[in-house]
RORO-126180 format. One record per residue (C-alpha): chain; residue in three letters; residue number from 1; x negated, y negated, z negated. Coordinates in pm, 1 decimal. Each point is the difference from the previous one (the first is absolute). Example, Ala and Ser with C-alpha at 12.3 -4.5 7.8 and 13.67 -1.06 7.14 Angstrom:
  kette  rest   nr        xx        yy        zz
      A   ALA    1   -1230.0     450.0    -780.0
      A   SER    2    -137.0    -344.0      66.0
REM end
This chain:
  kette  rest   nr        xx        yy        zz
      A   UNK    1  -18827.1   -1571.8   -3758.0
      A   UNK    2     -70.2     202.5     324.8
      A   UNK    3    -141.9    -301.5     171.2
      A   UNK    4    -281.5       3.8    -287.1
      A   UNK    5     -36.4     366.1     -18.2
      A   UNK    6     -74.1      44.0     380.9
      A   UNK    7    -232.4    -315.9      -3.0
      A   UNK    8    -214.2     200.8    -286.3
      A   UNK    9       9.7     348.6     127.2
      A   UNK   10     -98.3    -179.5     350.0
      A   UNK   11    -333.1    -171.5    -195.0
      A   UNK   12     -76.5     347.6    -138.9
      A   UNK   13       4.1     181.0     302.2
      A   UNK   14    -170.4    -190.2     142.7
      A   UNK   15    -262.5     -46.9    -204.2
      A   UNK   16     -37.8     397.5     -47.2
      A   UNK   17      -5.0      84.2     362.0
      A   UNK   18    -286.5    -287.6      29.6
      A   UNK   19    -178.1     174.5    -256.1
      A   UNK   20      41.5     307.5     173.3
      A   UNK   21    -132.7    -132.6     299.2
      A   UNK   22     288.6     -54.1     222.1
      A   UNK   23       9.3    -233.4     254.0
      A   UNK   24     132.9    -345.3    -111.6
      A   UNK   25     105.8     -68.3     391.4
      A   UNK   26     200.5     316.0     -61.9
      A   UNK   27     143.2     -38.5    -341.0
      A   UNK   28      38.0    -380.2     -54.5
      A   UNK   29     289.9     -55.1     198.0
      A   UNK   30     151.0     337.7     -82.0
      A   UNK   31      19.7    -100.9    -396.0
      A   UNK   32     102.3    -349.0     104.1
      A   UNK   33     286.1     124.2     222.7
      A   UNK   34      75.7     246.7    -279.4
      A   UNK   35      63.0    -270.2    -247.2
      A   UNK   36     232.5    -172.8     231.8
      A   UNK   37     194.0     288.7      21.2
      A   UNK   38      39.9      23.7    -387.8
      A   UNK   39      47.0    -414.7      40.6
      A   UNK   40     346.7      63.3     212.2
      A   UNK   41      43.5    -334.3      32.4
      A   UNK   42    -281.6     -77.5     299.0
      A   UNK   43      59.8     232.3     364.4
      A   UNK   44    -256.7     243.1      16.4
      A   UNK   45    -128.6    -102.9     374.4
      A   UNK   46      48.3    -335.7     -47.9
      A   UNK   47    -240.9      27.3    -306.7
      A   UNK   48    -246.9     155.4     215.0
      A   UNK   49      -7.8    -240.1     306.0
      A   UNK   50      83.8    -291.0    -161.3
      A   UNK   51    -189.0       0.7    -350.6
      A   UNK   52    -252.8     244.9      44.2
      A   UNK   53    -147.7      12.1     306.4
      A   UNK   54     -24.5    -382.4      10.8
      A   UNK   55    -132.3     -30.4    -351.2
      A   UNK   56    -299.5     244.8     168.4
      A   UNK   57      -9.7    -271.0     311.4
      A   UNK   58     -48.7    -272.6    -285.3
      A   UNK   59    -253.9     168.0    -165.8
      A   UNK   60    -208.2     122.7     302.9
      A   UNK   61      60.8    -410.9     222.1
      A   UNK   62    -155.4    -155.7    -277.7
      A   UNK   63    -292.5     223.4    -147.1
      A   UNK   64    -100.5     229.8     268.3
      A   UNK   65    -254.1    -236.2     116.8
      A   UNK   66    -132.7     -23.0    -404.3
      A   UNK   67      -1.8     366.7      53.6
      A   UNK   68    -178.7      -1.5     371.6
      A   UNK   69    -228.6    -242.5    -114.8
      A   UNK   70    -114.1     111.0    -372.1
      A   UNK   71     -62.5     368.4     172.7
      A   UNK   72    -230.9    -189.7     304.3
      A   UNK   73    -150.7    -187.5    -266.7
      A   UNK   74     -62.8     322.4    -251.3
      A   UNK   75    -163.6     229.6     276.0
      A   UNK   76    -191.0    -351.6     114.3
      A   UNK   77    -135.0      31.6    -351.2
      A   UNK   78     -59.0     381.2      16.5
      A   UNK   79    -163.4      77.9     327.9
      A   UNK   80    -240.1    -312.6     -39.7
      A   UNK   81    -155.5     125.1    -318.9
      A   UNK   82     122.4    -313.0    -150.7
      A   UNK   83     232.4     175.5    -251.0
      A   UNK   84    -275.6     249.8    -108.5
      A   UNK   85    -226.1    -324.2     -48.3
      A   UNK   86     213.9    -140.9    -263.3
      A   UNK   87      40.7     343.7    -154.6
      A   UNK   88    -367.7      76.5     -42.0
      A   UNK   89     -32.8    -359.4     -98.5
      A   UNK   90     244.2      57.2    -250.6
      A   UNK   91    -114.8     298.7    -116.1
      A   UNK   92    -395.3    -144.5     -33.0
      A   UNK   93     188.8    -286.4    -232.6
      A   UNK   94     233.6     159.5    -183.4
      A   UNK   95    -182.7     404.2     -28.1
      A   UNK   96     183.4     287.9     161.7
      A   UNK   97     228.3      60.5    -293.3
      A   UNK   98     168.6    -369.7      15.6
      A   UNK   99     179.8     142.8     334.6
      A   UNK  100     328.7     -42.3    -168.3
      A   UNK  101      17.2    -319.3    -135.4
      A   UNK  102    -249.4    -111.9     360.2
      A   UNK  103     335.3      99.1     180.6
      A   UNK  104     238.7    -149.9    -206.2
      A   UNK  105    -157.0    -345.3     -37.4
      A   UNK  106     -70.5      19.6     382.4
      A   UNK  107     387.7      32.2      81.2
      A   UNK  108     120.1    -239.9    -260.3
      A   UNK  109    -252.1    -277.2     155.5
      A   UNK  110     161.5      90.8     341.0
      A   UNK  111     335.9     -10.7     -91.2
      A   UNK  112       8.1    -332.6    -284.3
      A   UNK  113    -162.6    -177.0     291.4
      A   UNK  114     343.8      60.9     222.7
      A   UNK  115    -109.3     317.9     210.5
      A   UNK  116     337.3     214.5      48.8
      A   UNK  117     -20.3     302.9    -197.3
      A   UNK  118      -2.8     219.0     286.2
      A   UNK  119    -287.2    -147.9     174.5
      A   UNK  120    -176.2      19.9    -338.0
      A   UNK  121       3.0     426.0      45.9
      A   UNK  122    -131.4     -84.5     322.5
      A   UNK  123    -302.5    -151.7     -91.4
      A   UNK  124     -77.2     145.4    -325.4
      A   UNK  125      67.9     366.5      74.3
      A   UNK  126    -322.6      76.6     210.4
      A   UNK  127    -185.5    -203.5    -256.4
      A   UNK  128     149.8     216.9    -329.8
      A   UNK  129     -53.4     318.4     214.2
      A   UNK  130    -418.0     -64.4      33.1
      A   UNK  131      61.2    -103.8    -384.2
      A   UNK  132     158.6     331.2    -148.9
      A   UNK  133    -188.5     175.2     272.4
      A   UNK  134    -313.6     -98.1    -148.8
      A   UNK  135      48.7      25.9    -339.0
      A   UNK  136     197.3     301.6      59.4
      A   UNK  137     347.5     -85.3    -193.6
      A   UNK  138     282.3     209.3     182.8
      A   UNK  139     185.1    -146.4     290.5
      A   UNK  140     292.6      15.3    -111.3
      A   UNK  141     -42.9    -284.7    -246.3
      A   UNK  142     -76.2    -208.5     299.5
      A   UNK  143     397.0    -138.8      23.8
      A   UNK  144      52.8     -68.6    -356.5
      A   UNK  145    -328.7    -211.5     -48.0
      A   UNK  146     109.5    -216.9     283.4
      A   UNK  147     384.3     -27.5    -124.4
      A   UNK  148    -144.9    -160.2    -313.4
      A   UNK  149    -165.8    -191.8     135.9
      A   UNK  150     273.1    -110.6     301.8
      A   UNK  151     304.6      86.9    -147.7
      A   UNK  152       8.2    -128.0    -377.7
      A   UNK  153    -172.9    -272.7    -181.0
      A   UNK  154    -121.4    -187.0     326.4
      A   UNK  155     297.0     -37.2     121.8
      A   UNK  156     196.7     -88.1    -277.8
      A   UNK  157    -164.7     -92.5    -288.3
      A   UNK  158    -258.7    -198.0     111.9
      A   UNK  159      49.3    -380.8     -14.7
      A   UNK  160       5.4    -189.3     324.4
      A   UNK  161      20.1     298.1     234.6
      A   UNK  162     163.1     -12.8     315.7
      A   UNK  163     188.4     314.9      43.7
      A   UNK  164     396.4       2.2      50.4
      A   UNK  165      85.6     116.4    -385.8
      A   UNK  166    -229.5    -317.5    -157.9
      A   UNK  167     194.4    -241.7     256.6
      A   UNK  168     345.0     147.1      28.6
      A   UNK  169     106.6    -157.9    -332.0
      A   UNK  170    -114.8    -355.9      38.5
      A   UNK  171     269.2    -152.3     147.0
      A   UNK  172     251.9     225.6    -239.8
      A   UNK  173    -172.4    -148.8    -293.5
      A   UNK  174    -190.6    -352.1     146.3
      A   UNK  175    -344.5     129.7     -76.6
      A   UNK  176    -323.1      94.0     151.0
      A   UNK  177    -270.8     284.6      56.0
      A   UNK  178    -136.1     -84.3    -290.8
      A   UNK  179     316.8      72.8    -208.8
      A   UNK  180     -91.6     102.7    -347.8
      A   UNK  181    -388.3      21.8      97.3
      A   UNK  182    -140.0      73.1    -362.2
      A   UNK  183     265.3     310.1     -59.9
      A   UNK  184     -65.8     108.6     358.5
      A   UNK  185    -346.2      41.4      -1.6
      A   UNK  186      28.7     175.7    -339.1
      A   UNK  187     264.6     240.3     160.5
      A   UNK  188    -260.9      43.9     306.1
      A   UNK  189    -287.4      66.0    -188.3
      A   UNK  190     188.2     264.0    -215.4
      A   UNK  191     167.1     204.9     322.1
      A   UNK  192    -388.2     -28.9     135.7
      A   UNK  193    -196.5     166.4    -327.5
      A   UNK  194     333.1     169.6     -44.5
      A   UNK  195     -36.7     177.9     378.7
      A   UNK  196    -366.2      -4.7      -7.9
      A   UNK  197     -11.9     225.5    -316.9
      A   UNK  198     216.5     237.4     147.2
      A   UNK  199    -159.9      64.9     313.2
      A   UNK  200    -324.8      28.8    -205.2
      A   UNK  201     135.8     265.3    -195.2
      A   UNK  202     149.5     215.6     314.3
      A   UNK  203    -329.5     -29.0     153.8
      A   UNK  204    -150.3     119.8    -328.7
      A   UNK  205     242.7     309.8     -36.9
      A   UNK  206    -100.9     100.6     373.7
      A   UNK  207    -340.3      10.5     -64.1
      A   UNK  208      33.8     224.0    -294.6
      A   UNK  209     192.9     215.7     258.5
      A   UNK  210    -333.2     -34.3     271.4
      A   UNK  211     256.9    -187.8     221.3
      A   UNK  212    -192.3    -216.2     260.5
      A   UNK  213     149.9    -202.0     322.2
      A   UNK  214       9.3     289.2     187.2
      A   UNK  215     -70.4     -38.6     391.3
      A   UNK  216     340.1     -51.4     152.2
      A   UNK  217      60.0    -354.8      82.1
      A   UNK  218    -342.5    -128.0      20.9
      A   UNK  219      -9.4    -245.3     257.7
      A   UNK  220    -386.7    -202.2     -56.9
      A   UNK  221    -109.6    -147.5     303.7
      A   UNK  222    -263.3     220.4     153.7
      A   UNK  223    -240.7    -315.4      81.5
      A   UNK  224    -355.7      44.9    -177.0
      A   UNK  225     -75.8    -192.1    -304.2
      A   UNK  226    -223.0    -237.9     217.2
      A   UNK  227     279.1    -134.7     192.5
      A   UNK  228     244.1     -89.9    -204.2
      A   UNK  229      76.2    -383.7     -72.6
      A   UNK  230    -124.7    -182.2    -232.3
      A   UNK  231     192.6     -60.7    -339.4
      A   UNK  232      93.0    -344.2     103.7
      A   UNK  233      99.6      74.3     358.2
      A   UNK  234     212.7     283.4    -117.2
      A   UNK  235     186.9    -191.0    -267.7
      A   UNK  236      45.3    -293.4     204.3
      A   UNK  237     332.8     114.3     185.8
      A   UNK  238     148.1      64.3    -331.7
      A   UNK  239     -73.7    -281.2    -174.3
      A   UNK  240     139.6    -216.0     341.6
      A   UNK  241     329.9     244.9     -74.2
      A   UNK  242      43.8    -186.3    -304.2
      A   UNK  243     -78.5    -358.1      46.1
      A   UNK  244     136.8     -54.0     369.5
      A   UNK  245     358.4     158.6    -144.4
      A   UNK  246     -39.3    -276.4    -294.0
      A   UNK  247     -87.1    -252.3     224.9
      A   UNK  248     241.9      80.1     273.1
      A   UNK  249     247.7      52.7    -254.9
      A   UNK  250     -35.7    -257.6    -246.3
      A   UNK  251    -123.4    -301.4     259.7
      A   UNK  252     -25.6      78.0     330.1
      A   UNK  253     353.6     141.2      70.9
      A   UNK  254     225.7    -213.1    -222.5
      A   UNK  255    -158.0    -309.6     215.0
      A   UNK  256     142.5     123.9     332.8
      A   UNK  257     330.1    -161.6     149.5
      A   UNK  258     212.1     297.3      32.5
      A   UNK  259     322.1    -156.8       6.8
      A   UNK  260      51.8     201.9     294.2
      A   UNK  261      19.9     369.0    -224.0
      A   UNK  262     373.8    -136.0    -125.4
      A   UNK  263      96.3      21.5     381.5
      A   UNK  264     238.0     352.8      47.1
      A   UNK  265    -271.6     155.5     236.9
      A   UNK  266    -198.5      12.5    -260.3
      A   UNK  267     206.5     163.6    -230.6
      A   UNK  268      85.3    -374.2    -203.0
      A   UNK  269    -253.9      72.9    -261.8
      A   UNK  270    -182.4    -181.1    -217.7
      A   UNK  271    -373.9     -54.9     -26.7
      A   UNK  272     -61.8     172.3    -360.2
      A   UNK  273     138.3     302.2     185.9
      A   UNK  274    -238.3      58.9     259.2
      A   UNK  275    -308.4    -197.4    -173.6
      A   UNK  276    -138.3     319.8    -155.3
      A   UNK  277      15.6     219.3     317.5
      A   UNK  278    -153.6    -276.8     211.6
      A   UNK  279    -310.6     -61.4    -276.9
      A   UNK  280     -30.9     340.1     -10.4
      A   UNK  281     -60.5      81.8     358.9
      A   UNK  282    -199.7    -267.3      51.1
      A   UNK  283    -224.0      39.6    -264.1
      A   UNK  284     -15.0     435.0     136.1
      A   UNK  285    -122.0    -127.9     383.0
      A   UNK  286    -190.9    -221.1    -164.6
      A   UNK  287    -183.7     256.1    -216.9
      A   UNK  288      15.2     281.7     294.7
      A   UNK  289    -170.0    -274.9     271.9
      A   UNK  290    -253.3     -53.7    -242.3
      A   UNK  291     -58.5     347.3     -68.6
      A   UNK  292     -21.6      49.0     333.9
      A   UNK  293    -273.0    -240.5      53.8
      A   UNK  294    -160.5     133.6    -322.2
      A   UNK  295     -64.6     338.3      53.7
      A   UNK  296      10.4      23.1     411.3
      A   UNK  297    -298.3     212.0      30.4
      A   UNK  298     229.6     246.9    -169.9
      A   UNK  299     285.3      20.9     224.5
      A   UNK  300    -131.3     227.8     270.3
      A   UNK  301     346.6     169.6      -6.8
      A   UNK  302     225.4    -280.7    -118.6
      A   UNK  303     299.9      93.0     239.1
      A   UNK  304     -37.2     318.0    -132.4
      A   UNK  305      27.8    -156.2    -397.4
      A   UNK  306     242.1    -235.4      99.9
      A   UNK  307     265.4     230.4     119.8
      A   UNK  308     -59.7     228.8    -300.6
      A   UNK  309      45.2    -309.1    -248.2
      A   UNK  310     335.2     -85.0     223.1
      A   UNK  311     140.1     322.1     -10.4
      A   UNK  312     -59.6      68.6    -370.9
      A   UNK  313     190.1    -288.2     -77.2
      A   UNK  314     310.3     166.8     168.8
      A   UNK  315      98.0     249.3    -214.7
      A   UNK  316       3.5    -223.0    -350.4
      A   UNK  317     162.2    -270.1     135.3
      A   UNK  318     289.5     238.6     107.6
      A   UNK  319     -11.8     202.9    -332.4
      A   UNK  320      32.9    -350.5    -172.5
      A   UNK  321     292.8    -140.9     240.7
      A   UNK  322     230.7     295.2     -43.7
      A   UNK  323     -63.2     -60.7    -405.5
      A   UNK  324     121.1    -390.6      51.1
      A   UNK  325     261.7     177.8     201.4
      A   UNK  326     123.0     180.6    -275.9
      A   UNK  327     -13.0    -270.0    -303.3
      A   UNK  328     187.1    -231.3     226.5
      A   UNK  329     237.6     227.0      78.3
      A   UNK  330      51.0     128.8    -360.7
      A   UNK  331      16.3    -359.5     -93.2
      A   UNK  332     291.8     -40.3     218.2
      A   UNK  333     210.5     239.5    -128.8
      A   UNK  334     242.8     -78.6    -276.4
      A   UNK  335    -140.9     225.0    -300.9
      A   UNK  336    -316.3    -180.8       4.1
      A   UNK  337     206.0    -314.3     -37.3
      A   UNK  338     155.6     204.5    -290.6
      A   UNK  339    -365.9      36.0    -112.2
      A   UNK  340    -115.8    -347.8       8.5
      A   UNK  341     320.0    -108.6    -175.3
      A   UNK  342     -33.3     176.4    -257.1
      A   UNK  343    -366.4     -17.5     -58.4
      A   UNK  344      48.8    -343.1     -51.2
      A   UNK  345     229.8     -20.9    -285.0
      A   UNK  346    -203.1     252.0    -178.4
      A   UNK  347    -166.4    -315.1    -268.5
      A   UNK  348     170.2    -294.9      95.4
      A   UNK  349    -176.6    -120.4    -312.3
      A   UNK  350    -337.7      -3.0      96.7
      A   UNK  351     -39.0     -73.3     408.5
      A   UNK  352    -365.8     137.1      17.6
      A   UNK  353     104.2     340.3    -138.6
      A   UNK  354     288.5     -41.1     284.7
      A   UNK  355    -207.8     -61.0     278.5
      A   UNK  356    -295.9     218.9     -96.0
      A   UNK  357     240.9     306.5     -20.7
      A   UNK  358     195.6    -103.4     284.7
      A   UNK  359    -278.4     -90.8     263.2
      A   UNK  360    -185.4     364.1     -82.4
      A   UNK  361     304.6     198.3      44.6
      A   UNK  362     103.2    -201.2     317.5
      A   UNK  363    -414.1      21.1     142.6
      A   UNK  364      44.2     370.2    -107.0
      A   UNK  365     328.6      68.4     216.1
      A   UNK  366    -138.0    -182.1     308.5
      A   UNK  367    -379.8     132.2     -28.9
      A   UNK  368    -101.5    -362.7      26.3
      A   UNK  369    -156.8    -232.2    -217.3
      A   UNK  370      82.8    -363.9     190.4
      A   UNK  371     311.4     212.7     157.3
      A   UNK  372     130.9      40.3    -408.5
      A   UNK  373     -79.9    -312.5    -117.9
      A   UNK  374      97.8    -221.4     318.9
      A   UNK  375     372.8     193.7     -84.4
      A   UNK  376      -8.1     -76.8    -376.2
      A   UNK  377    -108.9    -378.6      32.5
      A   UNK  378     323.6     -63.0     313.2
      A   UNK  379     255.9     188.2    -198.8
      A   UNK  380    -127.9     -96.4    -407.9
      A   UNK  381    -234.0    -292.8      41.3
      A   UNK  382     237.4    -263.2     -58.5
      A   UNK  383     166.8     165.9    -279.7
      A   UNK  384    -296.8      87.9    -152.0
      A   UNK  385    -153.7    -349.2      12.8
      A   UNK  386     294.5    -129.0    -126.4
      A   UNK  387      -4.1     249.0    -281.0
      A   UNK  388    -402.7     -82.3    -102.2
      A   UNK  389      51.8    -413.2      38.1
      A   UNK  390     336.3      96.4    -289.0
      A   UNK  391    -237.3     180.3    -234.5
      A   UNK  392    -310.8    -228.1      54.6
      A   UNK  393    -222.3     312.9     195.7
      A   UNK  394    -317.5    -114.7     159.3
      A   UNK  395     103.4      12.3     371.0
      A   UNK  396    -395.7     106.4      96.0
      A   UNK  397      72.3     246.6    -251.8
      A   UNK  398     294.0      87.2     206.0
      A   UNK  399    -186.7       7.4     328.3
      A   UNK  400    -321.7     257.8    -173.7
      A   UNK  401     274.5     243.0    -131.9
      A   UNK  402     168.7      29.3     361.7
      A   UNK  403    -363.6      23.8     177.3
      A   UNK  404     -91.6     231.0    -228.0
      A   UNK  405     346.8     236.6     -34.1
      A   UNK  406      -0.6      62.6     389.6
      A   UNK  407    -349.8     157.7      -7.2
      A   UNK  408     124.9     346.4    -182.2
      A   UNK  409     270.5     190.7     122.5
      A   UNK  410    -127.9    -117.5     352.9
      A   UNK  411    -263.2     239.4      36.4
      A   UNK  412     208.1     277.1     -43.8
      A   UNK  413     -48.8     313.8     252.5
      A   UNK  414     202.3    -126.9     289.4
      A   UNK  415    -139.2    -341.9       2.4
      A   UNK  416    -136.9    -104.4     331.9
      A   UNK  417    -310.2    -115.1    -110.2
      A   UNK  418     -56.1     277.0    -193.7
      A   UNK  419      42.8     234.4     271.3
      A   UNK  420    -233.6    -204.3     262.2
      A   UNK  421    -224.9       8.8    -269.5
      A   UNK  422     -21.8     386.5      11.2
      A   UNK  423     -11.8     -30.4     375.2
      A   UNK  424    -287.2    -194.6       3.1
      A   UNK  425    -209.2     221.2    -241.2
      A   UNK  426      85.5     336.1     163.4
      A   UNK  427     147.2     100.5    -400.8
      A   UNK  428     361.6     156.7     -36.4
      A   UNK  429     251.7    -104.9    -313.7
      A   UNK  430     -95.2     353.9    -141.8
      A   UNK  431    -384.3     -82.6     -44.1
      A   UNK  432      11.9    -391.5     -51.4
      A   UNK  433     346.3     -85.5    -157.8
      A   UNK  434     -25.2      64.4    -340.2
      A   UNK  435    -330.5    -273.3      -4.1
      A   UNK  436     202.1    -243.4     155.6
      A   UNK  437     302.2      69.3    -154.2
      A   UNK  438    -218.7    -111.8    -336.8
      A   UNK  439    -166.1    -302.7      83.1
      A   UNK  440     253.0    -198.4     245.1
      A   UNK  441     372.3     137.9    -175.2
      A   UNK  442     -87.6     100.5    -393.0
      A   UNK  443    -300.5    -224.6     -58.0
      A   UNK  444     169.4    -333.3     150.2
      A   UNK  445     353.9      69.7    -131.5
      A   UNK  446    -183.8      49.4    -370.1
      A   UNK  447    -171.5    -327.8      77.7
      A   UNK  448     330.5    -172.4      26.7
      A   UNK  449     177.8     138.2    -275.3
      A   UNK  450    -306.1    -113.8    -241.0
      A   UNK  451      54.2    -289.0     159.6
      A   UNK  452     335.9     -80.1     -90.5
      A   UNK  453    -116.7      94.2    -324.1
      A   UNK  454    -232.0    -222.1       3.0
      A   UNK  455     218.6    -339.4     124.3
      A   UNK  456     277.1     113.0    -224.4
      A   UNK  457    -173.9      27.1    -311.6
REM end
């Protein structure tokens, strides 16, 4: 019973000394190391150098140069005019008061199309900051509008996306990306109006307060009207974001002979492992060289931009590492093993009320959505396979509910995302958590609960 109690009192603190600010370099492997101590079972330094620390290596060897890249490509964006194009194009379509939903629908394109999350706050953030800016909604909204639209329904709901939590359950369950597409797209489409709503009424209630944007964080590209790209130049990098990672990633890739990737100096992996990294980087120097040849009447001082949009990326890709740290160490220890036991048993009965509970709790504990669910499908996939082919449950069914159930609990305070997120905008937990705590943790675990309603009835 210790084993759990430390695991949950290390989650909390956590998450309250994030909210309060504290450094998650600081305090991630402090609460981690804490629960090991309450664990007793795992050596305290060997938990450190041996989980931890390489669990941060993991992280940082295979997305730093998602996070390098994504930055480049977001102060590419910024510094060329090109994002403030799109948002006064945007705002000339749409009206100044559609900033919300211009920002949401911007991110969800982005990230359905197969654009990792984090390079999505890249590129959207200096476009939602012109956005609010302009129509003078508060800043601090900024992070929640683009965790609806990153975070939730796009990359769970939505039929035939690409991101980890729609294809971690095919081979679990022998299904596709288009698993349950009908139901899905009904589930996306609520969490969407759902999260749209409640922005709209927050920025409603802060202009009954006189609450504008305010000026810190403003970042617009000083370039005069009269030089900034045109609306097709500027969305061109963007749109070559999202079709060169489908293309690379869906034809280009899988043709290769890479036979040579199960050799040991390459780590004996498999190509469905490394197929998403590689489509995504191409597809980034791909978009930045075209930007690049875009907009090069711009880049007067593009050493100067480059380095900025490198060294920005350090700090969140750190911040997010030390989280991974911490989930995989917590998931190492035997009280979570306690946890996922006994989560499981909890409705033997019905397997998608298993595994919906289950995979939140689990996403919740590690702070990561794929992280959760990838646990839940290796340890319960089987058995709960097994369990819907005995009562006759649709296994797409099976696949929605698990996509779905890891997009709640994720988002929690101490998620990584979440906290790059903040980064990104220049917002703290104090001013912007409660907004995002709404639309990507209450709104999306709602969703799912209607929507074992819904199957079940």
């Amino acid at each position: 019973m210790i084993e759990v109690t430390g695991i949950l009192c290390s989650l909390l603190l956590l998450m309250f000394l994030a909210w309060r600010g504290v450094s998650v370099l600081v305090i991630a492997p402090l609460c981690a190391l804490a629960a090991v101590l309450c664990d007793g079972n795992t050596p305290l330094l060997a938990a450190y150098t041996q989980i931890f620390m390489p669990g941060v290596a993991q992280f940082i060897a295979k997305y730093f140069p998602l996070f390098l890249l994504g930055s480049i490509f977001g102060a590419v964006m910024q510094h060329s005019g090109a994002a403030r194009t799109i948002a006064i194009a945007l705002t000339e379509r749409a009206g100044s008061s559609r900033a919300v939903p211009a920002v949401v629908l911007t991110c969800a394109i982005l990230t359905t199309g197969g654009v990792s999350v984090f390079v999505v706050v890249f590129a959207v953030c200096p476009i939602a900051e012109f956005l609010f800016h302009r129509a003078n909604i508060p800043r601090r909204l900024i992070p929640a509008a683009i965790a609806l639209g990153s975070f939730t329904f796009s990359m769970t709901a939505i039929p035939g996306s690409v991101q980890l939590p729609n294809l971690i359950p095919m081979p679990v369950f022998g299904t596709t990306p288009w698993a349950a597409a009908v139901p899905g797209l009904i589930a996306a489409v609520g969490m969407l109006v759902a999260g749209v709503c409640w922005l709209e009424y927050r920025v409603r209630l802060a202009r009954q307060r006189d609450e504008g944007y305010g000026d810190q964080g403003f970042r617009e590209a000083l370039l005069p009207e009269r030089d900034l790209p045109s609306v097709s130049a500027a969305v061109l990098p963007v749109v070559m974001v999202i079709a060169a990672n489908m293309l690379f990633s869906e034809w280009v890739i899988p043709g290769w002979d890479t036979g040579y990737l199960e050799e040991e100096r390459f780590g004996s992996a498999s190509l469905s492992s490394v197929v998403g990294t590689w489509s995504a980087l191409l597809a980034l120097l791909l978009a930045v060289g075209t930007a690049l040849l875009l907009f090069r009447r711009s880049f007067r001082n593009f050493n100067k931009w480059l380095t900025e949009g490198a060294q920005s990326s350090l700090l969140p890709v750190f911040n997010t590492a030390v989280e991974y740290g911490y989930g995989r160490t917590i998931a190492a220890l035997a009280g979570f093993a306690a946890i996922r036991t006994w989560l499981g048993s909890l409705s033997p009965s019905s397997p998608l009320i298993s595994e919906a509970v289950t995979i939140n709790v689990l996403a919740g504990v590690t702070g990561s959505a794929s992280g959760g669910l990838s646990i839940a499908m290796e340890s319960m996939g089987t058995t709960w396979g097994e369990q819907g082919t005995r009562l006759g449950t649709d296994p797409e069914l099976m696949h929605r509910v698990a996509a779905l159930a890891c997009g709640g609990f994720d988002s929690l305070p101490h998620n990584g995302a979440v906290i790059t997120l903040l980064l990104i905008c220049k917002c703290t937990h104090r001013e912007s958590y409660a907004d995002i705590g709404v639309v990507s943790v209450l709104i999306p675990f709602l969703t799912t609960v209607l929507f074992l309603i819904a199957v079940s009835w």
